[in-house]
C-alpha positions in Angstrom: -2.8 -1.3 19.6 -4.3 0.2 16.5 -2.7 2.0 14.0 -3.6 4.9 11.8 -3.2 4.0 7.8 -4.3 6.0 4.8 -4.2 4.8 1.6 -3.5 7.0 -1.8 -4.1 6.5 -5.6 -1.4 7.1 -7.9 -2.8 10.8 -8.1 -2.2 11.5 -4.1 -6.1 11.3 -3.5 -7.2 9.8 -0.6 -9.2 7.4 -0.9 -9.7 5.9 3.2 -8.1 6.4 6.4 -8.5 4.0 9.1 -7.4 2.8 12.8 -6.7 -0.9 12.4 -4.6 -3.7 13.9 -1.2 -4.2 13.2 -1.7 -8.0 12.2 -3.4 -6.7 8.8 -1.8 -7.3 5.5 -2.4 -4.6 3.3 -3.9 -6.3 0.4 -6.1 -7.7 2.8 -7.0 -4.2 3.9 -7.4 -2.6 0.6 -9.8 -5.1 -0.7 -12.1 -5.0 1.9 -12.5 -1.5 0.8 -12.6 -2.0 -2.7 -13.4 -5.2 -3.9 -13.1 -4.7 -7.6 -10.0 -2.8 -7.6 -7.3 -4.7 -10.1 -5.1 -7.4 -8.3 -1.9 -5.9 -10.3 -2.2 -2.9 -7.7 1.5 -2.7 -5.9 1.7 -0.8 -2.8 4.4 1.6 -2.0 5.6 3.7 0.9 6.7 7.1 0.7 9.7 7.7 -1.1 8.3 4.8 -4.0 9.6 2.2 -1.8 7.7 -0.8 -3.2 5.9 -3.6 -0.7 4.8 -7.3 -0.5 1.2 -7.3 -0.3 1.5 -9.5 2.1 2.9 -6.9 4.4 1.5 -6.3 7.6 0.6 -3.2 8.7 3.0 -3.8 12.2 6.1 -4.2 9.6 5.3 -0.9 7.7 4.4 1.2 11.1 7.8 -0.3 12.3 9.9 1.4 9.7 8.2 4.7 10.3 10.4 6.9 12.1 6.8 9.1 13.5 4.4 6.8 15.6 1.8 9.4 15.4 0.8 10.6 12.1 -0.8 8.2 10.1 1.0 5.7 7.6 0.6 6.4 4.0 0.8 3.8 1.5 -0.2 4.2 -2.3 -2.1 2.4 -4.6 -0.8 2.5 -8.1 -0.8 -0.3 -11.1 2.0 -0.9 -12.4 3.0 1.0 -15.7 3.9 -0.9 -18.8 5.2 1.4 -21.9 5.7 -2.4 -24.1 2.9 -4.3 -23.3 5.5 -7.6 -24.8 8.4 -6.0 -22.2 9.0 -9.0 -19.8 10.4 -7.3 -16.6 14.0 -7.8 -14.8 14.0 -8.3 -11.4 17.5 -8.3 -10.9 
């Protein structure tokens, strides 16, 4: 069954909504659509909740709480204030 996804740059625009299957990984998805976009991109659910890229698109519609509006996930590049900063991850 497919699912309706949407994805969003970091300033809310939309920027394609599509019906696909639930065995897509997102990165997989957002590079068929653009290519060229940077590979730093990090996707994230409402809320900022950050996810693998490797997420499929039946993970993120199973965490949605309304099966019939479309998922949302954004598209944003990680911001770096010191470009030397190494992050923490824990």
């Amino acid at each position: 069954m497919p699912v309706n996804v949407e994805f969003r740059d970091a300033a809310n625009s939309v920027l394609f909504r599509e019906s696909l299957s639930l065995d897509y990984p997102l990165e997989d998805v957002f590079y068929l659509y653009y290519p060229t976009a940077p590979r730093s991109l990090m996707f994230y659910l409402e809320g900022n909740v950050a996810l693998p890229k490797s997420t499929t698109l039946d993970t993120i519609f199973s965490m949605c709480s309304n099966k019939h509006i479309p998922v949302v996930v954004w598209a944003r590049i990680p911001a770096v204030i010191n470009p030397e900063h190494t992050p923490q991850w824990h």
